[in-house]
C-alpha positions as CSV (number, residue, x, y, z in Angstrom):
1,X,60.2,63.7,39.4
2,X,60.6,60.2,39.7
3,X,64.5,58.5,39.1
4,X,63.4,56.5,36.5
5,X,62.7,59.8,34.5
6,X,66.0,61.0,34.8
7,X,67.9,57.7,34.4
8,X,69.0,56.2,31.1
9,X,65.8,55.1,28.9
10,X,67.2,51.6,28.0
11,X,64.2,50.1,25.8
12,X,67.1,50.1,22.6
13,X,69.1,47.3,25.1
14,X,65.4,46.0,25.6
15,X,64.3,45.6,22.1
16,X,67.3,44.4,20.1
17,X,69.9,42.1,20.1
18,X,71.8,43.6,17.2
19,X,71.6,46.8,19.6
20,X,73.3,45.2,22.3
21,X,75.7,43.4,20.2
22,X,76.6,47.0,18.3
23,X,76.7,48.5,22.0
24,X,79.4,45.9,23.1
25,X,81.6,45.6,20.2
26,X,82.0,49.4,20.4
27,X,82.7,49.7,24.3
28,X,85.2,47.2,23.8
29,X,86.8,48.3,20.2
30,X,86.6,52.4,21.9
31,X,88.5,51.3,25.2
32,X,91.2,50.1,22.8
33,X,91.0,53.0,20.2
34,X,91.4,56.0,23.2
35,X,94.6,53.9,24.4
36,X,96.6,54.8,21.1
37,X,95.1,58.1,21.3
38,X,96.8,58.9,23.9
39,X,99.9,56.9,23.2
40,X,100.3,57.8,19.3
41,X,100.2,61.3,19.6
42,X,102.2,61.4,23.2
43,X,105.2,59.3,21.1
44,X,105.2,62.1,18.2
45,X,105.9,64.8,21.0
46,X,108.6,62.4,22.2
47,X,109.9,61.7,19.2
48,X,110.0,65.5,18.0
49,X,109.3,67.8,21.2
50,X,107.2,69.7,18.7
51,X,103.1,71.7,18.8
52,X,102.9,71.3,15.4
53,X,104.2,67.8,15.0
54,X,101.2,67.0,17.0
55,X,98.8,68.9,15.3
56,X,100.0,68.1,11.9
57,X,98.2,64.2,12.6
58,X,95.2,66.6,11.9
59,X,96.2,67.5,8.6
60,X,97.3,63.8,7.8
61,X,94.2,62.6,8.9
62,X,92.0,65.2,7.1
63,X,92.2,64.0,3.2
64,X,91.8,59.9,4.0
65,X,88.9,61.0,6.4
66,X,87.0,63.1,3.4
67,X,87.8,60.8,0.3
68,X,86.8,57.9,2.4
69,X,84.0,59.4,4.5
70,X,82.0,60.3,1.3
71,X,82.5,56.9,-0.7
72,X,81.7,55.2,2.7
73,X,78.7,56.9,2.7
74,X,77.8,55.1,-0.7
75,X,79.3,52.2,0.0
76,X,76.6,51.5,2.6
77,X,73.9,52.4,0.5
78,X,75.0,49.9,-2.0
79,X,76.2,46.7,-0.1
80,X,75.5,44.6,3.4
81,X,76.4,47.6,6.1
82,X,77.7,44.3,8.4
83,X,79.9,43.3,6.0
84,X,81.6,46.7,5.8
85,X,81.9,47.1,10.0
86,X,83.6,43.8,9.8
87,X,86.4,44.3,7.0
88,X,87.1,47.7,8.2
89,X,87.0,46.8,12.0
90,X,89.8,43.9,10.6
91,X,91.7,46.0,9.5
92,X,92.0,48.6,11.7
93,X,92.9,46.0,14.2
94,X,96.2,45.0,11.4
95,X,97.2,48.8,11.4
96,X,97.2,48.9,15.3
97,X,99.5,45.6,14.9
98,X,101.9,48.1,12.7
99,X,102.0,50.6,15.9
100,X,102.8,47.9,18.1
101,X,105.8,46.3,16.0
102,X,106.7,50.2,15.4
103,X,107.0,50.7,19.0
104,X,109.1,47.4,19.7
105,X,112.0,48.8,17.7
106,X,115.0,49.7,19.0
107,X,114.5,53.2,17.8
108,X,110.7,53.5,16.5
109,X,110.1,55.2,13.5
110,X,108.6,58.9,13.0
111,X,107.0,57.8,9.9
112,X,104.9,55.0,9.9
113,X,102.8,57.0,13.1
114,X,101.6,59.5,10.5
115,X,101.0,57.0,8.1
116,X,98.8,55.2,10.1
117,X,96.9,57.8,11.7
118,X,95.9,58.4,7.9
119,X,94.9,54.5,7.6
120,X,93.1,54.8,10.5
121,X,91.0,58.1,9.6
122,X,90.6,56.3,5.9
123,X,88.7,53.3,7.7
124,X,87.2,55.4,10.4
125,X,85.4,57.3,7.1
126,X,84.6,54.2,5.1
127,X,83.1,52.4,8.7
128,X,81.3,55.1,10.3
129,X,78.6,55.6,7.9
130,X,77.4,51.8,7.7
131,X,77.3,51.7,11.6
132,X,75.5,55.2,11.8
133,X,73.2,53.8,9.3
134,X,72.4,50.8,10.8
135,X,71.0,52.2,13.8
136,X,68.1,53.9,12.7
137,X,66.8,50.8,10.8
138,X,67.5,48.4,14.2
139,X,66.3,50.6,16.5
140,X,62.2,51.8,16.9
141,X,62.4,55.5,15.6
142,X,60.3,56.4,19.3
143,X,63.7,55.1,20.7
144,X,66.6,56.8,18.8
145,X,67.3,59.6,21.2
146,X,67.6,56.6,24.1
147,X,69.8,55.0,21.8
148,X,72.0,57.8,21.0
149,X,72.4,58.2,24.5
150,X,73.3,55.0,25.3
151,X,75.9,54.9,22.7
152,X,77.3,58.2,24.0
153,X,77.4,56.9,27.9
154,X,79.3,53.8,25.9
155,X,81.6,56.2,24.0
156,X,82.2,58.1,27.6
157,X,83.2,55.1,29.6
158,X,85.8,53.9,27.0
159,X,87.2,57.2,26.7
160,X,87.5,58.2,30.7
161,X,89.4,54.3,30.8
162,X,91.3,54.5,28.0
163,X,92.8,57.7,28.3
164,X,93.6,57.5,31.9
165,X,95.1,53.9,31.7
166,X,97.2,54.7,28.4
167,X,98.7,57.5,30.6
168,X,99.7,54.8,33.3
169,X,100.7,52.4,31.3
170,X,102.7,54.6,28.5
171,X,104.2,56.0,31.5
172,X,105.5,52.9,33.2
173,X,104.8,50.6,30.5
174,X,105.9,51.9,27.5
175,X,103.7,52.6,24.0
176,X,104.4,49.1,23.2
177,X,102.0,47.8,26.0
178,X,99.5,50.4,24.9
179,X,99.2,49.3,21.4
180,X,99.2,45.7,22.6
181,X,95.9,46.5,24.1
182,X,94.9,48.3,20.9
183,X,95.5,45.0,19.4
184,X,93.7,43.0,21.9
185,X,90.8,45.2,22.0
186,X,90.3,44.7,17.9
187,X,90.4,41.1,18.2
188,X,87.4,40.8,20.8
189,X,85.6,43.5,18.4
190,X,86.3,41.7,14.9
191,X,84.8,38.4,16.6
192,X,81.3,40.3,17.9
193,X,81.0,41.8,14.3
194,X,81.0,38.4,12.6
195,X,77.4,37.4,15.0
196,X,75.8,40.9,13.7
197,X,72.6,40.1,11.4
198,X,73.1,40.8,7.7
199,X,72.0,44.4,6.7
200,X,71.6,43.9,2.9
201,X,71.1,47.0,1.0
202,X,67.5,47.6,-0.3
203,X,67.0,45.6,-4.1
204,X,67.1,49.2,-6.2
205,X,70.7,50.0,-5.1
206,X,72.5,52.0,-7.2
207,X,76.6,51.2,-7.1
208,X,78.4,53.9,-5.5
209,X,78.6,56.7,-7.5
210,X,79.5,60.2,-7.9
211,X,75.7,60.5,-8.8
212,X,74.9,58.8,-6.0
213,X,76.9,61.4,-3.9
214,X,75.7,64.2,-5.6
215,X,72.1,62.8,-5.0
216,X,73.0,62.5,-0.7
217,X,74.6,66.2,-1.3
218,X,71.6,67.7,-3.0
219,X,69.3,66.1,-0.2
220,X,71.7,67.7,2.6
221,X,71.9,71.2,1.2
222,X,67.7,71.4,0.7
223,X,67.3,70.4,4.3
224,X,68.2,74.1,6.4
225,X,67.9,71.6,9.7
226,X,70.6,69.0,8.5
227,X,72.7,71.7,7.2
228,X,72.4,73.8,10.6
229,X,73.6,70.4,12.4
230,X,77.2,70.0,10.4
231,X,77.9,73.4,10.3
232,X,77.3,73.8,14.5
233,X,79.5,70.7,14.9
234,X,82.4,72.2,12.6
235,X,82.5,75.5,14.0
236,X,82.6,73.9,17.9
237,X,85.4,71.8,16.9
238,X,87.1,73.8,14.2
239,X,87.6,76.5,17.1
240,X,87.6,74.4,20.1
241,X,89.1,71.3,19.7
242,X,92.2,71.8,21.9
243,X,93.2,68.0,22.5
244,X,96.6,68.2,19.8
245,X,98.1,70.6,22.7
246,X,97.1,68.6,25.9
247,X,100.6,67.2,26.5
248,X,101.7,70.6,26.2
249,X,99.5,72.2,28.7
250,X,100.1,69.5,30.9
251,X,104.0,70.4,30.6
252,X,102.9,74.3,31.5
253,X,100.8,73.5,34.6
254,X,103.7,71.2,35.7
255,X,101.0,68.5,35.7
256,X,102.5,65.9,33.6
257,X,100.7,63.3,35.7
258,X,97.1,65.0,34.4
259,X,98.0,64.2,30.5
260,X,95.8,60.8,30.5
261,X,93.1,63.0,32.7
262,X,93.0,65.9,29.9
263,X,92.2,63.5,27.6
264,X,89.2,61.8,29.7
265,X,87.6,64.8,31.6
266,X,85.4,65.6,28.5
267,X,84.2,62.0,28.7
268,X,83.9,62.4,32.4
269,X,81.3,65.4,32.1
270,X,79.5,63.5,29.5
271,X,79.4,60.2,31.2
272,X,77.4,62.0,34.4
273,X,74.9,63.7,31.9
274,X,74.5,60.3,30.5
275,X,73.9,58.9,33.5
276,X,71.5,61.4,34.1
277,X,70.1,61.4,30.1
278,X,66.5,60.1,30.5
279,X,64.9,63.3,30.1
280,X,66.0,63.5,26.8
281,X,63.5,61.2,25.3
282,X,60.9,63.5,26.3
283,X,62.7,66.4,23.9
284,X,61.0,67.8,21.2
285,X,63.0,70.6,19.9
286,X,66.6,68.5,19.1
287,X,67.7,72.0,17.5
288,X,67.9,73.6,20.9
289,X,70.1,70.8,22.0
290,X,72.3,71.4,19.6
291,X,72.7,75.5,19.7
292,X,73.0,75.6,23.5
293,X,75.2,72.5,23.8
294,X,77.8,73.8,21.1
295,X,77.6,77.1,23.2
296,X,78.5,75.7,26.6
297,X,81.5,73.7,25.1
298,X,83.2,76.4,23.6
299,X,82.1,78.4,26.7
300,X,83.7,75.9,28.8
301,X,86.9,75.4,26.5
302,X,87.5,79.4,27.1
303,X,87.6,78.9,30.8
304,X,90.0,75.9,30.8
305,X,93.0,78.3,28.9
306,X,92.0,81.0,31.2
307,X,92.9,78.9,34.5
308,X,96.2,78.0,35.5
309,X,94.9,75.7,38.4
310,X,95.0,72.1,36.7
311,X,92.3,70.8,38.8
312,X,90.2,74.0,37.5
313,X,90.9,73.0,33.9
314,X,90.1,70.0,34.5
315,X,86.3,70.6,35.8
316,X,86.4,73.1,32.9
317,X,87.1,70.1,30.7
318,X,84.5,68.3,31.7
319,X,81.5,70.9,31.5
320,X,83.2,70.5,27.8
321,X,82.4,67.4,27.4
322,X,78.7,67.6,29.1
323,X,77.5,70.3,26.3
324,X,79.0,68.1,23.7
325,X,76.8,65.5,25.2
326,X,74.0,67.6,24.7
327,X,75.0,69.0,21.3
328,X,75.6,65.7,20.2
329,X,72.4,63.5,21.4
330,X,70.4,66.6,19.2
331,X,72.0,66.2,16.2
332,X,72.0,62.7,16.1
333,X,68.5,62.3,16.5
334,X,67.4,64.7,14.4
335,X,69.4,62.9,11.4
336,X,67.8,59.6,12.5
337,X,64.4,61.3,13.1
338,X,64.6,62.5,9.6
339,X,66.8,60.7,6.8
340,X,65.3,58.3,4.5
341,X,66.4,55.1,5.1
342,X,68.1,55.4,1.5
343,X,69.9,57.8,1.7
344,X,70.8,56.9,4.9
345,X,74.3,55.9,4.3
346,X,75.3,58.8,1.9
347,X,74.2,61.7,4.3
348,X,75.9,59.3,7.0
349,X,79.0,59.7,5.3
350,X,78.7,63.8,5.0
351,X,77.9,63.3,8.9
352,X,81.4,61.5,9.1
353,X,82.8,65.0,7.5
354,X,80.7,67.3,9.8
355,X,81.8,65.8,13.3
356,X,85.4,64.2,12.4
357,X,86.7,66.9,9.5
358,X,86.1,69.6,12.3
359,X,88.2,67.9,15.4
360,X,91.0,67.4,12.4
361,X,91.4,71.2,11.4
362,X,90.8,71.6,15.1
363,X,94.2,69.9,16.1
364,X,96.2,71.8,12.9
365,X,94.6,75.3,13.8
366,X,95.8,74.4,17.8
367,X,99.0,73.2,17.3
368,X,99.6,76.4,14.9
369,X,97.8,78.6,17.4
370,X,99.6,77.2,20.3
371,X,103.6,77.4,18.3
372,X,102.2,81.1,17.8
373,X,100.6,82.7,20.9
374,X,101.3,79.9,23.5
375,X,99.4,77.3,24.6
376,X,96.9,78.3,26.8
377,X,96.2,81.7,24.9
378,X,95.6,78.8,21.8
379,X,92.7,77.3,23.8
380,X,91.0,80.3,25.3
381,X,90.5,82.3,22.3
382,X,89.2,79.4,20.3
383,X,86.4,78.4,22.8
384,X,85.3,82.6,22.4
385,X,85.6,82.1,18.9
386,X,83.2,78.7,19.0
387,X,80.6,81.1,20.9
388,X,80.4,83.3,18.3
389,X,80.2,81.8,15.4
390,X,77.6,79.1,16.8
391,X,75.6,82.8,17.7
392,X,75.7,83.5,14.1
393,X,74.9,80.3,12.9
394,X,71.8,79.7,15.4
395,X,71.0,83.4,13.8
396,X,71.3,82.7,10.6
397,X,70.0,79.4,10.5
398,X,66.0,79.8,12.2
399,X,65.1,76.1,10.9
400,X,67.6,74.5,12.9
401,X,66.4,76.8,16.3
402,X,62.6,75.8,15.9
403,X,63.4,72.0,15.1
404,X,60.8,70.0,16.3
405,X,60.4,66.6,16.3
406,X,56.2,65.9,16.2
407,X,56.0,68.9,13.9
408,X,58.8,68.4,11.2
409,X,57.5,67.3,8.0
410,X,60.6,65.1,7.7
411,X,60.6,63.5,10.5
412,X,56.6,62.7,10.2
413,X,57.5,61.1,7.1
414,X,60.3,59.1,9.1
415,X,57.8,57.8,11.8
416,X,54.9,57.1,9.3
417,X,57.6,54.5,7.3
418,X,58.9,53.5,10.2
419,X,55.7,51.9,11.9
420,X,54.5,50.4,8.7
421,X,57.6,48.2,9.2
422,X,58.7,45.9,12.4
423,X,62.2,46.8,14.3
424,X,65.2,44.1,14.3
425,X,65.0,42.2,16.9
């Protein structure tokens, strides 16, 4: 095998500029995001010494992230998908200001930190469906798994640097200096959103509606393969999305120094598989992707509670993140190979709720878990409970298992529309 087969396919940086616009503002806005992860929920555990403090940004985060993920969904079937990137990427950039004049108090406030991790997860919601959406009508549909890829190795690098310089700098910096690079980050990605091409919303439109939702919802629940997708995703990260009780696992392995490396090993395992991605554009049967991926992170979540050695944990942490590399590139292109460009933006915004509602409940049923039966006993059972119920789901579900991509009758409908139109450029 040659290395250009196993290196990353980059025709999507090749054939758009919109791509490689997209690509940037994200590295950039995702380098910033991951530094107040780290520091926002590592100054609630300062601030209250408490599991469930922690975990409870999960359940503050949940109902912004569903209201908002669903109407975002509409939103971007209705209007110019650009124009909602930009006014949502502006003002995330305002609420990271808030954190940042929070933190320069003489005593910071418990408060506002919960109140804008539920800003935040409102315009995550109403942002992520336009951008999701907007890829599969820039990008050449023979391209889409490259492309997902190459968002994911984007995705990786920002979270392997943010995390591990927010530890560094919280630590001998303060959160203050964290959330100044929040701020800085958001400015850069506000000003590469303005040169993005308009994306007007096809001429029929309909204004969003709760018709319009229930038209998305009835789409999703007639497709077994879409359905298989969200429900994997939510299972994995429902049971096996331990990050809420990091800094308390870093406290039991007397490994405080390891907190910023907790949070970037997954990235870290998926980073090398993306590096090593371009055998993925010659995958047919996504489906497979996803089952086995989901498997091997909740596989490799149960052997990072079961070690006590932090180094251990942290390989563990980053076979995670690898098979939710894998997981992940198969269900995002089987939702580009297949959606309507219509109804693009409404099922975008039920994929919103499928891969963020999951990590939310995640952190509440950790941090409960963890205030419970301990920490590590919190993260090992969950990963044996994401085994089994993607096993029953991969059972249940037979559509989703013999997905493939030259056979689907969805995704031959895709690739017919699809040629009789030109890609962005």
């Amino acid at each position: 095998m040659s290395l250009s087969a196993v290196l990353p396919d980059l025709s999507p940086w090749r054939s758009t500029r919109d791509f490689r616009l997209l690509w940037v503002q994200g590295l950039v806005t995702y380098f910033g995001s991951f530094m107040a992860m780290v520091a926002l929920p590592l100054q609630i555990k300062e601030l209250t010494d408490s599991p469930l403090a922690v975990g409870a940004m999960g359940a503050v985060e949940l109902l912004p992230l569903v209201v908002f993920g669903l109407y975002g969904g509409a939103l971007a079937d209705a209007v110019d998908r650009r124009k909602v990137i930009l006014l949502s990427e502006a003002a995330l950039g305002l609420l990271a200001v808030v954190l940042l004049v929070n933190a320069l108090l003489p005593s910071p406030l418990l408060w506002p930190l919960y109140v804008v991790a539920a800003g935040v997860s409102a315009l995550s919601g109403l942002q992520r469906p336009a951008l999701d959406s907007l890829m599969a009508r820039i990008v050449p549909h023979d391209q889409l798994t490259a492309a997902a890829a190459l968002n994911s190795f984007r995705w990786n690098v920002g979270a392997i640097a943010g995390p591990s310089l927010a530890g560094l700098v919280v630590a001998y910096a303060g959160h203050a200096s964290a959330y100044a690079v929040t701020v800085a980050g958001f400015t850069v990605s506000v000003l590469l959103c303005t040169r993005l091409s308009p994306a007007p919303a096809a001429h029929d439109a309909e204004k969003p509606s709760l018709k319009g939702l229930a038209e998305g919802a009835r789409y999703a629940w007639s497709r077994p393969v879409l359905l298989g997708t969200y429900a994997v995703d939510m299972a994995a990260m429902f049971f096996a999305f331990p990050n809420a009780v990091f800094p308390f696992l870093a406290d039991e392995l007397d490994a405080e120094w390891a907190l910023g490396l907790m949070y970037a090993a997954g990235a870290v395992g998926s980073l090398l598989l993306g590096l090593t991605s371009g055998w993925t554009s010659r995958v047919r049967r996504h489906g497979l992707l996803v089952v086995f991926g989901a498997a091997g992170w909740g596989l490799a979540i149960t052997a990072a509670g079961w070690f006590s050695n932090v180094w251990v944990v942290l390989g563990c942490l980053a076979l995670a993140g690898a098979g939710d590399m894998v997981s992940g590139l198969g269900r995002s292109t089987i939702w580009n190979q297949t959606i309507p460009d219509e109804l693009r933006g409404r099922l975008a915004g039920i994929e919103v709720l499928s891969y963020s509602v999951g990590p939310q409940l995640g952190q509440v049923r950790a941090g409960a878990a963890a205030g419970w039966t301990g920490t590590r006993t919190a993260i090992w059972s969950g990963g044996l409970a994401c085994v089994a119920s993607v096993a029953v789901l991969a059972a249940a579900l037979p559509r989703l298992v013999s997905y493939d991509a030259m056979t689907d009758a969805d995704a031959r409908l895709r690739r017919e529309r699809d040629a009789a139109r030109p890609a962005a450029s």
